[in-house]
RODO-2510 file (C-alpha; in nm, 4 decimals, decimal comma):
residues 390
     n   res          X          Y          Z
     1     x    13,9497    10,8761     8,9378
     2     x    14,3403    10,9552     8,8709
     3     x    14,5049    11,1539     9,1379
     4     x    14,5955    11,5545     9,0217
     5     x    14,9541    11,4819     9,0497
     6     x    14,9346    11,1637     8,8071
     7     x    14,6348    11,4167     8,5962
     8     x    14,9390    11,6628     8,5344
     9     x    15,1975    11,4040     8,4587
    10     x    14,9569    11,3085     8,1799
    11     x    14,8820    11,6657     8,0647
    12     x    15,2384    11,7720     8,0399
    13     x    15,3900    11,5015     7,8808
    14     x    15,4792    11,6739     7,5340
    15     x    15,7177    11,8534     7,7301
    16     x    15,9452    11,5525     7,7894
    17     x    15,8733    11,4597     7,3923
    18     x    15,9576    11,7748     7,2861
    19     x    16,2830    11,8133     7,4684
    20     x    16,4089    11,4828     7,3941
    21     x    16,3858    11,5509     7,0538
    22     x    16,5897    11,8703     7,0596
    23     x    16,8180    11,7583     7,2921
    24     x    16,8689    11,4430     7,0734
    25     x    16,9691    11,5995     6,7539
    26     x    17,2174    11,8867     6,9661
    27     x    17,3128    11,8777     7,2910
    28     x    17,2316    11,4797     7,3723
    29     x    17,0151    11,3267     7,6079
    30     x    17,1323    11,2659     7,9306
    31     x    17,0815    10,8552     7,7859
    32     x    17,2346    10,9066     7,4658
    33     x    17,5485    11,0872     7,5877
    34     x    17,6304    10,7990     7,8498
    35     x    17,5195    10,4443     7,6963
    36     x    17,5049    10,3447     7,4000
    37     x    17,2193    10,2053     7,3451
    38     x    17,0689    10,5079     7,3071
    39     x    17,3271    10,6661     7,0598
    40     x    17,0899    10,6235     6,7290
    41     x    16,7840    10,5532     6,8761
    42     x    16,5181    10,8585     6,8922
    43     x    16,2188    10,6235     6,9990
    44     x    16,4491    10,4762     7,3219
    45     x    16,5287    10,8510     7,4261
    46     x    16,1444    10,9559     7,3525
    47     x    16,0431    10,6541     7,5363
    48     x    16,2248    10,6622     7,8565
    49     x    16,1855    10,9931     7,8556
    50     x    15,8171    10,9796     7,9047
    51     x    15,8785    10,6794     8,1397
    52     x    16,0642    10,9079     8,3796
    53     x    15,8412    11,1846     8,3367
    54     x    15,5113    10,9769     8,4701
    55     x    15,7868    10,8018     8,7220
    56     x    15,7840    10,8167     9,0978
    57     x    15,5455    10,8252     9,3639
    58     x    15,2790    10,5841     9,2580
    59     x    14,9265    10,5946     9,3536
    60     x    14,7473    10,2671     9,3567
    61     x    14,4147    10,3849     9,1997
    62     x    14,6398    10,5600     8,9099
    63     x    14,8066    10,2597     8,8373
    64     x    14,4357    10,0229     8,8531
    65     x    14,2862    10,2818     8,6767
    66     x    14,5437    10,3497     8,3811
    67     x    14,8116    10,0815     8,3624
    68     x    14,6859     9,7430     8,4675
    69     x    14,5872     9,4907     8,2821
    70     x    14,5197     9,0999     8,3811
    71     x    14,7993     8,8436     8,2640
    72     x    14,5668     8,6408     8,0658
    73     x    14,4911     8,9830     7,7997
    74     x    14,8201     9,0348     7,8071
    75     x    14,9287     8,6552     7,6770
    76     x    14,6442     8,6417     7,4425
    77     x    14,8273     8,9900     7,2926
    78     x    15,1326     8,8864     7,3027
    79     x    15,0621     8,4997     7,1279
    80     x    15,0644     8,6531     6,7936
    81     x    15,3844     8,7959     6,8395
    82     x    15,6992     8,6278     6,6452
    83     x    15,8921     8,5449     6,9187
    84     x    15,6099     8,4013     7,0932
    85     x    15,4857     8,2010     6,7855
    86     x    15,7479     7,9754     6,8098
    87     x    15,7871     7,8928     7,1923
    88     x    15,6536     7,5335     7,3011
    89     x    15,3530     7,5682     7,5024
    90     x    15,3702     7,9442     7,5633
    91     x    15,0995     8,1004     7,7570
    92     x    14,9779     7,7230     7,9085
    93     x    14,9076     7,7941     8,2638
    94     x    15,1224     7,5502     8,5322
    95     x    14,9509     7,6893     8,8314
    96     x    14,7489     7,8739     9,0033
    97     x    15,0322     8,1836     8,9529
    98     x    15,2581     8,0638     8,6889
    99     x    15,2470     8,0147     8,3035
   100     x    15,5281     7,8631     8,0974
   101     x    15,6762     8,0652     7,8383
   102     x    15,8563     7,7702     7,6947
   103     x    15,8303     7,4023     7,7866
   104     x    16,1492     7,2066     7,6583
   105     x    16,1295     6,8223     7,5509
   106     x    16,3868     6,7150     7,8391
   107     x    16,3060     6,4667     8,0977
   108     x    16,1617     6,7055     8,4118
   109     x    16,4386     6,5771     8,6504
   110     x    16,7419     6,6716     8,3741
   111     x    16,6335     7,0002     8,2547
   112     x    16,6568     7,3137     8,4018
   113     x    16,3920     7,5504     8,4892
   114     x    16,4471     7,9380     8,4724
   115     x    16,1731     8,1190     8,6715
   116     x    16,1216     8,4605     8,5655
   117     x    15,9791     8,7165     8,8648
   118     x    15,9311     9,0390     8,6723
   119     x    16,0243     9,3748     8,8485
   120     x    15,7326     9,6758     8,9182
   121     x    15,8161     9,7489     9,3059
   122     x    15,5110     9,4714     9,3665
   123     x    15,2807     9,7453     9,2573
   124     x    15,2793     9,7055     8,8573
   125     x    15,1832     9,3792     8,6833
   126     x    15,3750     9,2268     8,3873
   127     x    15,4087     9,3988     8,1184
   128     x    15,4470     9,3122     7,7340
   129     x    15,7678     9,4611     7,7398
   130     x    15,8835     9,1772     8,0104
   131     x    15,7664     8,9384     7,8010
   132     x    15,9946     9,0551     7,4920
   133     x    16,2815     9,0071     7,7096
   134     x    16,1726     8,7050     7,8770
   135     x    16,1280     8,5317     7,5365
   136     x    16,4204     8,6584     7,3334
   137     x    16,6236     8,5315     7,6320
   138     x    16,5106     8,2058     7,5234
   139     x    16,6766     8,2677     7,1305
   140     x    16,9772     8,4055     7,2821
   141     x    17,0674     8,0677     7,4550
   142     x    17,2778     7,8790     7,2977
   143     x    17,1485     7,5355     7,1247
   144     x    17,2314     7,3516     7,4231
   145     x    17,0990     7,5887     7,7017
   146     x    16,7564     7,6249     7,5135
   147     x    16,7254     7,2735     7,4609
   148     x    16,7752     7,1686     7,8180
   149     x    16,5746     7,4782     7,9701
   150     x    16,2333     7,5727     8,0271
   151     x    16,1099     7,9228     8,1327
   152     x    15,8015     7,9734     8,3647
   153     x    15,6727     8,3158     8,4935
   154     x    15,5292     8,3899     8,8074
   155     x    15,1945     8,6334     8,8025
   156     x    15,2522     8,7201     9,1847
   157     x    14,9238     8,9509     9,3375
   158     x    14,9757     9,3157     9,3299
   159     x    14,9834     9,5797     9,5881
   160     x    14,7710     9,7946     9,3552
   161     x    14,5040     9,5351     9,5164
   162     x    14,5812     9,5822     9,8462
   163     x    14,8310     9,2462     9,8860
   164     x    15,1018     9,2613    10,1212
   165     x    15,3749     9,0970    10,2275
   166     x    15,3999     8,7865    10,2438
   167     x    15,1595     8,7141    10,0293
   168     x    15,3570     8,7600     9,7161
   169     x    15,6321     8,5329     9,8881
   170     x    15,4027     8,2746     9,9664
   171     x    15,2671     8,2374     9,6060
   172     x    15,6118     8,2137     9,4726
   173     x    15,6773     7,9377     9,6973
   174     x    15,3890     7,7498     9,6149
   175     x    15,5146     7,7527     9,1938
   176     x    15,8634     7,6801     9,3271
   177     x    15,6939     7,3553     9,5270
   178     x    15,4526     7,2557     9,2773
   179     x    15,7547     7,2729     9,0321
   180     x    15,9486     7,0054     9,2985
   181     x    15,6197     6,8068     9,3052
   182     x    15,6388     6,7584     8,9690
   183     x    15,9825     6,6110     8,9246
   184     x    16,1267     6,9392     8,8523
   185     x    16,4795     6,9686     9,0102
   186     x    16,7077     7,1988     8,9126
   187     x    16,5680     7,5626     8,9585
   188     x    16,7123     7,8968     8,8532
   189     x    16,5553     8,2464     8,9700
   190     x    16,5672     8,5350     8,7440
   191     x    16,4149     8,8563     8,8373
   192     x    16,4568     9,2210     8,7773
   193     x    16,3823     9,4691     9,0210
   194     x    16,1504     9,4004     9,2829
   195     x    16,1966     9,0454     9,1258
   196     x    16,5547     9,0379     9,1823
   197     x    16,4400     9,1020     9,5607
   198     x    16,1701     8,8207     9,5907
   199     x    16,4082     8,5892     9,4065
   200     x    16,6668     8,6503     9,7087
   201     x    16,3870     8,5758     9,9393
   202     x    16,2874     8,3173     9,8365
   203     x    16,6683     8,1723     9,8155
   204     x    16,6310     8,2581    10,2269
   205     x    16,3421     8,1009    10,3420
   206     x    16,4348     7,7626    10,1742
   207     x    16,8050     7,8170    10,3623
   208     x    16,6230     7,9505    10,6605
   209     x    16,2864     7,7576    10,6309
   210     x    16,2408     7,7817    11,0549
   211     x    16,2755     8,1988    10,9897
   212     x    16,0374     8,2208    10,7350
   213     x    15,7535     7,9907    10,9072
   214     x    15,8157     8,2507    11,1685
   215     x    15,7167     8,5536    10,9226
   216     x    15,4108     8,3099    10,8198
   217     x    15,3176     8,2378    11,1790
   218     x    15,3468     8,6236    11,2429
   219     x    15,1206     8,7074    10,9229
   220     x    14,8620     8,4747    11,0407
   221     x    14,9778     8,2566    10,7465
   222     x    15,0434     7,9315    10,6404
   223     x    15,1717     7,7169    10,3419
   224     x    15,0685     7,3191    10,2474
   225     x    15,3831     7,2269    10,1910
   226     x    15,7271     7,1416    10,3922
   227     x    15,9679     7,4432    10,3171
   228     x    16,2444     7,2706    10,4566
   229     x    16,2471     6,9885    10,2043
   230     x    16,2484     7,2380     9,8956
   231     x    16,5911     7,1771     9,7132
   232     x    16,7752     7,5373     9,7103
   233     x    16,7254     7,7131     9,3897
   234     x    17,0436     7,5478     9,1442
   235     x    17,1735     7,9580     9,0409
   236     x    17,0426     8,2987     9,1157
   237     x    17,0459     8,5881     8,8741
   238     x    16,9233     8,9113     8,9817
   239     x    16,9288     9,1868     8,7423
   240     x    16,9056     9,5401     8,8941
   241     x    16,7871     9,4224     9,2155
   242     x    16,5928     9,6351     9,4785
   243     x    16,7724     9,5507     9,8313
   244     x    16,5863     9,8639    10,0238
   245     x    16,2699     9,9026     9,9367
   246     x    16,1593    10,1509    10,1898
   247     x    16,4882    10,3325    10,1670
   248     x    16,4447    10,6919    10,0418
   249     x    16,7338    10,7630     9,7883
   250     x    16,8570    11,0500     9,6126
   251     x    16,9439    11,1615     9,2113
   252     x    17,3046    11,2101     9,2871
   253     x    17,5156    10,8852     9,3676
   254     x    17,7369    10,9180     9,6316
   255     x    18,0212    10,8542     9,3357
   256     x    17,8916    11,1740     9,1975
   257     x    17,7446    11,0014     8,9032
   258     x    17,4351    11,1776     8,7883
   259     x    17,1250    10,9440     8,7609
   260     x    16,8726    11,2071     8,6484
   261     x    16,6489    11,0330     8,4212
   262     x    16,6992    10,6172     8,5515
   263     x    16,3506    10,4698     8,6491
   264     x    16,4613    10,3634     8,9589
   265     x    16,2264    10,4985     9,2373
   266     x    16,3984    10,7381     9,4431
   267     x    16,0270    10,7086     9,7024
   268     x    15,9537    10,4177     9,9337
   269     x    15,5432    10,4325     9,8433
   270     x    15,5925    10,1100     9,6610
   271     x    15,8071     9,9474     9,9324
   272     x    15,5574    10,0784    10,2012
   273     x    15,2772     9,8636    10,0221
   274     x    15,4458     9,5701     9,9928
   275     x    15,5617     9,5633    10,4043
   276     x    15,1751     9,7346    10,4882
   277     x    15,1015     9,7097    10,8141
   278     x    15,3534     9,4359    10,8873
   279     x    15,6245     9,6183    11,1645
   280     x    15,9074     9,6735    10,9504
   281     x    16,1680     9,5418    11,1952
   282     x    16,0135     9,2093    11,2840
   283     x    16,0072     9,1439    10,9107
   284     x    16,3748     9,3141    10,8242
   285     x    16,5323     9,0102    10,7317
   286     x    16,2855     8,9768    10,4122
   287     x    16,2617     9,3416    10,3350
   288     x    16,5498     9,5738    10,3776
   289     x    16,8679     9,3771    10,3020
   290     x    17,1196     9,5920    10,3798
   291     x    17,0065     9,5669    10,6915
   292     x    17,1255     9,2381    10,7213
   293     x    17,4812     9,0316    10,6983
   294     x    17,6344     8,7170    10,5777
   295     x    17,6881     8,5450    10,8906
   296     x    17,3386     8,5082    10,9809
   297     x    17,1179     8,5582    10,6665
   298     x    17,3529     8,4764    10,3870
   299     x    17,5559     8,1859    10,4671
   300     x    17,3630     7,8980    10,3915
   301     x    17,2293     8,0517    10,0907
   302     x    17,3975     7,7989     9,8199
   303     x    17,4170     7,9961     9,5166
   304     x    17,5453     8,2756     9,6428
   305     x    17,8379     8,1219     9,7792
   306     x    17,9013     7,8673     9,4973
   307     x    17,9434     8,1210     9,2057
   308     x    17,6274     8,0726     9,0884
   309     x    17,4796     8,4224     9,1307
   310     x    17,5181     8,7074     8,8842
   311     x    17,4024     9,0421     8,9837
   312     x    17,3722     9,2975     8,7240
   313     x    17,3328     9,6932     8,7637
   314     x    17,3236    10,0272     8,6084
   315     x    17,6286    10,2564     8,6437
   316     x    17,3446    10,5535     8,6864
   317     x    17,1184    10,3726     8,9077
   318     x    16,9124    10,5365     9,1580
   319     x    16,9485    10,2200     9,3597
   320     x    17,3435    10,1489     9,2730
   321     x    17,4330    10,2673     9,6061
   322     x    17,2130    10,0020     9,7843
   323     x    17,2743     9,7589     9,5855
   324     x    17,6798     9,7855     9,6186
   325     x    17,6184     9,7987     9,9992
   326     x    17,4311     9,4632     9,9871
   327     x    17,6452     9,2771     9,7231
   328     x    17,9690     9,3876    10,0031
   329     x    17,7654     9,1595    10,2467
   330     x    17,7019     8,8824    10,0640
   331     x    17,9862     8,8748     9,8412
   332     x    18,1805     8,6976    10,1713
   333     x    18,3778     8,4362     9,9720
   334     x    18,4323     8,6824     9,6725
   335     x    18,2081     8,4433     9,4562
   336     x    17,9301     8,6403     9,3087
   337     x    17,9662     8,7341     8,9455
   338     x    17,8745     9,1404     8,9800
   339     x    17,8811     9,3924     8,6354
   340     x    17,7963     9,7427     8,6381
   341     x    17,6851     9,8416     8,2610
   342     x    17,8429    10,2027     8,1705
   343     x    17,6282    10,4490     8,1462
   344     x    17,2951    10,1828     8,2327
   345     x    16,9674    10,2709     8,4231
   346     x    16,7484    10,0796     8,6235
   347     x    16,6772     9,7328     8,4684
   348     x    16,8394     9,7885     8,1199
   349     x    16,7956     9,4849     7,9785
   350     x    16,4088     9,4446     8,0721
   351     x    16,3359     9,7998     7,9885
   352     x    16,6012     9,8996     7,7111
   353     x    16,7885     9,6522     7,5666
   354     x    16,4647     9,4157     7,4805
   355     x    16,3011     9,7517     7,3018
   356     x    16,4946     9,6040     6,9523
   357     x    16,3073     9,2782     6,9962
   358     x    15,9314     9,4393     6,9787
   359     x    15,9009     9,4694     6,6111
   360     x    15,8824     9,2158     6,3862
   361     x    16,1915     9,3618     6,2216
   362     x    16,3608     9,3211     6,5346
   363     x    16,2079     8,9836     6,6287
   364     x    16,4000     8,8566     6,3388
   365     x    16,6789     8,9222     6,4513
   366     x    16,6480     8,7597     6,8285
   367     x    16,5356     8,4593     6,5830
   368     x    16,8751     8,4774     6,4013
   369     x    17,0292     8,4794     6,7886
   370     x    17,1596     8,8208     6,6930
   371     x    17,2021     8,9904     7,0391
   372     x    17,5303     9,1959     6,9125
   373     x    17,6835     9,4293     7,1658
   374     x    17,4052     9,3765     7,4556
   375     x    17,5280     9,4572     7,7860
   376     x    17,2299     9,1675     7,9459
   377     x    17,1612     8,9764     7,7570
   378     x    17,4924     8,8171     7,6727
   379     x    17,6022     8,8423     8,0365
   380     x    17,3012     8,6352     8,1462
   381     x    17,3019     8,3823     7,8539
   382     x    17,6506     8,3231     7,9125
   383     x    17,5832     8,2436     8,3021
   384     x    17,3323     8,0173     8,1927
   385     x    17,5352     7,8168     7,9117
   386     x    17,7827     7,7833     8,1607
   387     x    17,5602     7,6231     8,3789
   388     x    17,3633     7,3839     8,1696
   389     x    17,5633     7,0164     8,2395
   390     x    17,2950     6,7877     8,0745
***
């Protein structure tokens, strides 16, 4: 049974429609008057309109009831899609929580693998949506970069079902081992969102692996395999990432920038599932990072102190605020390779940007490598054709 509040979302959604069409074709949107993407594009403005309208304070048994859907329907869906049609090996399972999205022909130990960790706050499963973007990454690669790179996504559980932290941390380890085990060696994390925030902790326990046994230990966990001897992930890339999970935040920036309408959550119900009934300080170091600083958290963290981590974010995020805070502490040797798109939202690229790719129309043109004038995209193909040495 939904909850009232998410009943009268529902109910009341023409509103939204009907005022982002008006607005639209007078006034603006607030998306179309600040970023571009949004300048001749009525379904985007409809779109995220309604996004932000059902938005914000999540309810688990709203979200089981109307939004989730297992990862295997989701693949079978999205098989017949162009983009997906021409991937090697898409949809074949690796592991237990992992399915490549495209397997190249490389020796294991020379390629590289990108592992996509798909944003949701740990509440909200992936989504068709993340695996447009995840794929037309692939054709926006350059010959060289998609020939020597695979792509794997991780199918972490879901708070929705009552799974708390670490459980979601442990599962992404496992992949990340079982890729090692398999003569896999060169590992990049990509992950938007609450993916951009596993991605960085999983980049910790593997520099900290005594810390994180602790957190295990704690839990009343434990893992089959020796954390210590996992090689640290070759580059991170965290795209709108989500440093303070159970940090309330507010519409107005403290730059005065207004971020009415970005999808980032301004509650901490989502963040609150994921710690459950873990105490909050004993497991800080994995969970609010802002709360943390170089010295002792960050410093043997490779990539972000080798220039190989790019951070992306919105210039009317929600989260911008937190996410400046924690890129101050981290960004201790001034390597880290940080944009803020004008005029962006929460997760852009994911959730605007990869909107062209869902037709077939616009499939054709991720085909054709056409990825003209987006913000994301190019910003994260380029960091990875800069890093591709075979």
């Amino acid at each position: 049974m939904l909850s009232l509040q998410f009943l009268l979302k529902i109910l009341t959604l023409p509103y939204p429609i009907i005022r982002a069409v008006l607005q639209y074709y007078t006034t603006g949107t607030i998306y179309s008057k600040t970023n571009k993407e949004f300048k001749n594009s009525l379904w985007k403005n409809i779109l995220l309109s309604i996004e932000y309208h059902v938005s914000g304070n999540y309810q688990k048994k709203d979200m089981r009831t109307i939004v989730y859907q297992p990862i295997n329907k989701v693949i079978s869906k999205f098989k017949k899609h162009p983009l997906a049609s021409q991937l090697n090996s898409f949809g074949e399972k690796f592991d237990q929580y992992s399915y490549w999205i495209n397997k190249c022909d490389k020796p294991k130990n020379k390629q590289n693998v990108l592992i996509y960790i798909h944003g949701g706050g740990y509440l909200l499963n992936l989504f068709e949506s993340q695996f447009v973007f995840i794929s037309a990454l692939h054709y926006s690669l350059n010959d060289k970069a998609a020939e020597n790179t695979s792509i794997l996504v991780i199918d972490y559980s879901l708070t929705m079902f009552n799974n708390e932290y670490p459980t979601q941390l442990i599962e992404c380890l496992t992949t990340y081992s079982n890729l090692i085990k398999d003569g896999y060696k060169n590992i990049i994390l990509l992950g938007d969102s609450a993916g951009a925030h596993m991605s960085l902790s999983i980049a910790r326990a593997i520099a900290y692996p005594e810390e994180v046994l602790k957190q295990f230990e704690y839990a009343k966990r434990t893992v089959n395999f020796d954390i210590s001897t996992l090689p640290q992930p070759k580059a991170l890339i965290l795209d709108a990432p989500w440093p303070e999970p159970c940090t309330k935040r507010s519409v107005a920036s403290k730059r005065g920038i207004n971020c009415y309408g970005d999808l980032g959550s301004m509650e901490t119900n989502m963040g609150d599932y994921y710690a459950g009934k873990n105490d909050k300080n004993f497991i800080n170091n994995f969970l609010t990072f802002t709360n943390t600083n170089w010295e002792d958290h960050w410093k043997d963290v490779n990539p972000i102190n080798n220039g190989n981590t790019l951070i992306i974010v919105g210039e009317r995020e929600v989260l911008r605020d937190g996410v400046e805070e924690f890129y101050n502490i981290i960004n201790k040797k001034g390597s880290i390779d940080y944009h803020v798109e004008p005029g962006g939202i929460h997760a852009g690229v994911v959730y605007v940007e990869s909107l062209d790719y869902v037709s077939k129309k616009g499939a054709k043109k991720a085909l054709k490598g056409d990825f003209k004038d987006k913000f994301g995209y190019n910003l994260i193909s380029k960091f990875i054709n800069d890093r591709i040495d075979n």
